[in-house]
C-alpha distance (Angstrom), angle and dihedral (degrees) to the residues before:
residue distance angle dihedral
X1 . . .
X2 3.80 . .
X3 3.90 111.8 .
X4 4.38 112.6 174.7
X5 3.25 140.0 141.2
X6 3.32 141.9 33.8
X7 3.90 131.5 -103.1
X8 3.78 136.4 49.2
X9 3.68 105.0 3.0
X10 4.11 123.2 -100.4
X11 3.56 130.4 -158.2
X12 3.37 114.2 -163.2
X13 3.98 120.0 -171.0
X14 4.38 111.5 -153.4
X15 3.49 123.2 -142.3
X16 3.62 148.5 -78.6
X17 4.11 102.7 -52.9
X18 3.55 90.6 -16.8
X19 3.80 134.3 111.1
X20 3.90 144.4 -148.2
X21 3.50 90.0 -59.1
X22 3.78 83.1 75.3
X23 3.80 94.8 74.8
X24 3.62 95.3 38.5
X25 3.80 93.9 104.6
X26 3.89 88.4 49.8
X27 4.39 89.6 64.2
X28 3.90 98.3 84.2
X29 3.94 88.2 53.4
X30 3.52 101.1 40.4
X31 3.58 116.4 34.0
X32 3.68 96.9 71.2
X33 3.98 90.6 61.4
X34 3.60 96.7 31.0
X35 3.95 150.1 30.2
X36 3.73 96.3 -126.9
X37 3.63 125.9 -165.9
X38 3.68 125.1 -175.7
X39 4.15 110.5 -172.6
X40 3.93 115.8 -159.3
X41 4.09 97.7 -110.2
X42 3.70 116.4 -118.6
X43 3.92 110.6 -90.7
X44 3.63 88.7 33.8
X45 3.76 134.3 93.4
X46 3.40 97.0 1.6
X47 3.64 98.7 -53.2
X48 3.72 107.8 134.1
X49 3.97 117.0 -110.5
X50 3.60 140.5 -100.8
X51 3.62 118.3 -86.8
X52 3.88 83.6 -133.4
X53 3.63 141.0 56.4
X54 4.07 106.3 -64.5
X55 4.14 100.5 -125.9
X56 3.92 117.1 138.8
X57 3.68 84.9 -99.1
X58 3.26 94.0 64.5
X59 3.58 102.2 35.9
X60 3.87 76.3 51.8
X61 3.44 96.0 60.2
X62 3.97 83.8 45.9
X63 3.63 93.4 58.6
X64 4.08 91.1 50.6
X65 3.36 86.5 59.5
X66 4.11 89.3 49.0
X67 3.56 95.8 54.2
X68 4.04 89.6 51.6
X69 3.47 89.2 52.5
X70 3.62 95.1 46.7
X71 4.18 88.4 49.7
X72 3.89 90.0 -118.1
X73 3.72 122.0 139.0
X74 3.31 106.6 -174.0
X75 3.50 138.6 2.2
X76 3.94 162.4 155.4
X77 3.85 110.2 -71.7
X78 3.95 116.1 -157.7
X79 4.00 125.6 166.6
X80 3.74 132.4 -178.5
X81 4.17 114.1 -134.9
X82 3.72 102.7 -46.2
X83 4.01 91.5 13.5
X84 3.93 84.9 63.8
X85 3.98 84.0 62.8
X86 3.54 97.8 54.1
X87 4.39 92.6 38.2
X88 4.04 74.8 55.8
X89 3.82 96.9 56.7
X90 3.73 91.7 42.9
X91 3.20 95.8 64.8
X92 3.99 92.2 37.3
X93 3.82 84.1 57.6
X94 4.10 101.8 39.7
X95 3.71 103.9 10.5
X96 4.14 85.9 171.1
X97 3.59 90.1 67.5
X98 3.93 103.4 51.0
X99 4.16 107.8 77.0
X100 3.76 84.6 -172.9
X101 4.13 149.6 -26.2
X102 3.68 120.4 -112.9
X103 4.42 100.9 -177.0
X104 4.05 117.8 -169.3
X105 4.38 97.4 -159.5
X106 3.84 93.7 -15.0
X107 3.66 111.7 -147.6
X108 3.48 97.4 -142.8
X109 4.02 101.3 170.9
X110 3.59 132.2 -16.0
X111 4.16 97.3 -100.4
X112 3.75 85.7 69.2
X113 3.46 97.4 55.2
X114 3.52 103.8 98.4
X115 4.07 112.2 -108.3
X116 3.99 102.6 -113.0
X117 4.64 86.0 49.3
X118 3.96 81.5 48.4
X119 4.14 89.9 48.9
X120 3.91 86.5 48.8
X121 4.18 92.6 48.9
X122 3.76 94.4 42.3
X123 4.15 95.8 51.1
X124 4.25 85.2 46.9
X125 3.75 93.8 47.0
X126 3.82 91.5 54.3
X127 3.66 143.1 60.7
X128 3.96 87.0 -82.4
X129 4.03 91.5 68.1
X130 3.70 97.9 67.5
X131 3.72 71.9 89.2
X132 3.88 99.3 60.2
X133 3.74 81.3 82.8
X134 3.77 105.2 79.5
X135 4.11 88.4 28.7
X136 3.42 83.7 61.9
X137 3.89 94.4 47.2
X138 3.72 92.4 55.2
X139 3.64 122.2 81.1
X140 3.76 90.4 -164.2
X141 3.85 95.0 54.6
X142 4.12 92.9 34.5
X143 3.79 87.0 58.2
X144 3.58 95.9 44.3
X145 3.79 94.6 47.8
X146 3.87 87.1 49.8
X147 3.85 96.1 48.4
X148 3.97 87.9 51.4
X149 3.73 99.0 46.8
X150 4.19 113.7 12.3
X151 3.82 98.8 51.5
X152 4.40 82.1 -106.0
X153 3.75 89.7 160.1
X154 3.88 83.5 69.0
X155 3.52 93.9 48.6
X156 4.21 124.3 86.3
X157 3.59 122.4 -121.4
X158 3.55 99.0 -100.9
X159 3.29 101.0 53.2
X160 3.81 92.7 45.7
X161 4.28 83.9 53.9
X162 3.71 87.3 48.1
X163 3.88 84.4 58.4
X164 3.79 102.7 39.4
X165 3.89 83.9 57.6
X166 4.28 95.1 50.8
X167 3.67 76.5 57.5
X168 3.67 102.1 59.5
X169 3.47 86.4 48.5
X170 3.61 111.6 52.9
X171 3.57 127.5 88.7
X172 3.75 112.4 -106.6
X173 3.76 96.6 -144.7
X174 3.95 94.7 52.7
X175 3.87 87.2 48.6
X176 4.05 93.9 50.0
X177 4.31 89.3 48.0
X178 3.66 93.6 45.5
X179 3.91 89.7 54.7
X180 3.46 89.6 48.4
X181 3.42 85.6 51.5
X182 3.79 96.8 54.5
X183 3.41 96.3 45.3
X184 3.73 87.0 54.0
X185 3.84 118.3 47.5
X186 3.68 132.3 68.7
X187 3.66 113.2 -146.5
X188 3.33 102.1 -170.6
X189 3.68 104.7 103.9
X190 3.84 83.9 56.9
X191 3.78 90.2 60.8
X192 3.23 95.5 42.0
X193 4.03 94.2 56.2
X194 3.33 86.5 45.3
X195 4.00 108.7 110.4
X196 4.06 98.5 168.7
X197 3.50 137.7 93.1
X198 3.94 111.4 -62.7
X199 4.15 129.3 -175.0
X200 3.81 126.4 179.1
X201 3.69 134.2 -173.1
X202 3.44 115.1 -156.8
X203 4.08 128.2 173.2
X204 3.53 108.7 -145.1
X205 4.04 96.7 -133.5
X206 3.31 88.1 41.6
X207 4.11 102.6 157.9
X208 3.90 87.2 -147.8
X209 3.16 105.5 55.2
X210 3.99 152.7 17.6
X211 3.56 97.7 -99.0
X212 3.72 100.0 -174.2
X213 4.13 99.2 42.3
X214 3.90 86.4 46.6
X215 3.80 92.0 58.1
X216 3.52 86.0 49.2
X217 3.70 96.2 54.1
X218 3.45 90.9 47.1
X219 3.43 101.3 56.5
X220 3.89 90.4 43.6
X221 3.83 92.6 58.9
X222 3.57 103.3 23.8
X223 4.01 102.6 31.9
X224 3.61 94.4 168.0
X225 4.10 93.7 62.4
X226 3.87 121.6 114.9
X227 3.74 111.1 -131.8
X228 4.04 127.4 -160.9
X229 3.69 107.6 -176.8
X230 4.15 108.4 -178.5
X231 3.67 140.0 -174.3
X232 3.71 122.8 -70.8
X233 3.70 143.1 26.3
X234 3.99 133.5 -82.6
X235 4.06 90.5 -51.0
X236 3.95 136.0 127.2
X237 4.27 97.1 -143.8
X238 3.64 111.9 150.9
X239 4.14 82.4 -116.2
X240 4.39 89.8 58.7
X241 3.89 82.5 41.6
X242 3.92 99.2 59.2
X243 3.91 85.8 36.0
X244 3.95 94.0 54.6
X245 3.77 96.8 39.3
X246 3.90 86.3 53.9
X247 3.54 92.8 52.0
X248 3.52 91.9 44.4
X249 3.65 101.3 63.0
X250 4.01 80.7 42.2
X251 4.06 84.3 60.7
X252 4.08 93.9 40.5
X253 4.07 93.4 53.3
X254 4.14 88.1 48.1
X255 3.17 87.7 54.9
X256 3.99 92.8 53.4
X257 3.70 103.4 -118.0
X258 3.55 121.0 141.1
């Protein structure tokens, strides 16, 4: 677990398979505003699974539990890509303990995921991803998959090593429901109920998702977010980094933190 900073507290949920090392490249912009903790997610990096289906609502009612543990009543609630789903469903499920949502590439609901990311969810979810296993084991595969759907060819070598590993780790059955999951669930109605502070960072190639109809969702159903949309696709270049630690302190003043 990541815990830095100082300030209003921020719980940030990682990625699909991935781990705290996710959010790494968000410290330098947040920390100053906030005290931001990133936990590794059950099923991921070695942490053991849920007993239950892994869905955002689940992992949801996970992270409630987190928070108790951690002796924090109420807080910020920020995700990257599939963490946005599950900082969605937490404050679906206990709306009086999320002060605000910041969402790095929200997926918001499955039409704006864009069609070759909803390919590579619906052959995990069924019988077909029993064989995500060995992909996943092989660095040669992993890498391939990555540079053919996840922009990877924009993406350093450290980074991408940093990934391969969150791989190894992560249990294959929590990755396979939480696809399912994705592909799925409309969160819309969430958004929409949603009357706090909201900030999303979208890159507008982003190889995940539709960057400019997601915007425009967003703003329909939650008119009062703040949206940074910068160059680039779904990549970790020093150029994206500067660009998304810019827009990140943009996104940490709107939402009023020191």
């Amino acid at each position: 677990m990541l815990d830095e900073g100082s300030g209003p507290p921020l719980v940030v949920f990682h990625g699909w398979s991935g781990s705290k090392h996710n959010i790494e490249r968000w410290l330098p912009a947040l920390t100053p505003h906030f005290r931001v903790i990133v936990p590794d997610l059950p099923g991921c990096n070695g942490v053991p699974s849920l007993r239950v289906r892994h869905t955002a609502a689940a992992y949801a009612a996970w992270a409630r539990s987190f928070l108790d543990g951690m002796g924090l009543h109420r807080v910020h609630a920020g995700g990257l890509c599939s963490g946005t789903s599950i900082a969605l469903a937490l404050a679906d499920l206990a709306p009086e303990r999320v002060s605000g949502l910041l969402l790095h590439t929200p997926f918001l609901r499955p039409g704006l995921i864009r069609s070759p990311i909803r390919l590579q969810l619906g052959l995990l979810a069924s019988p077909l991803g029993a064989l995500y296993g060995p992909v996943s084991r092989s660095t040669t595969l992993a890498t391939l998959h990555r540079r053919v759907f996840a922009n990877a060819a924009a993406v350093d070598a450290g980074q991408l090593a940093h990934d391969q590993a969150d791989l190894l780790r992560a249990d294959v059955r929590a990755s396979r429901q939480l696809a399912a999951d994705l592909l799925r669930v409309d969160r819309s109605a969430t958004l929409r109920a949603w009357g706090g502070p909201i900030s999303v960072l979208l890159a507008e190639s982003d190889a995940f998702v539709d960057a400019a109809a997601t915007a425009a969702a967003i703003r329909a159903h939650a008119p009062q977010a703040v949206i940074e949309t910068i160059a680039g696709g779904h990549g970790w270049t020093p150029a994206f980094v500067r660009a998304q630690h810019a827009a990140l302190e943009r996104l940490a003043l709107a939402h009023g933190a020191g």
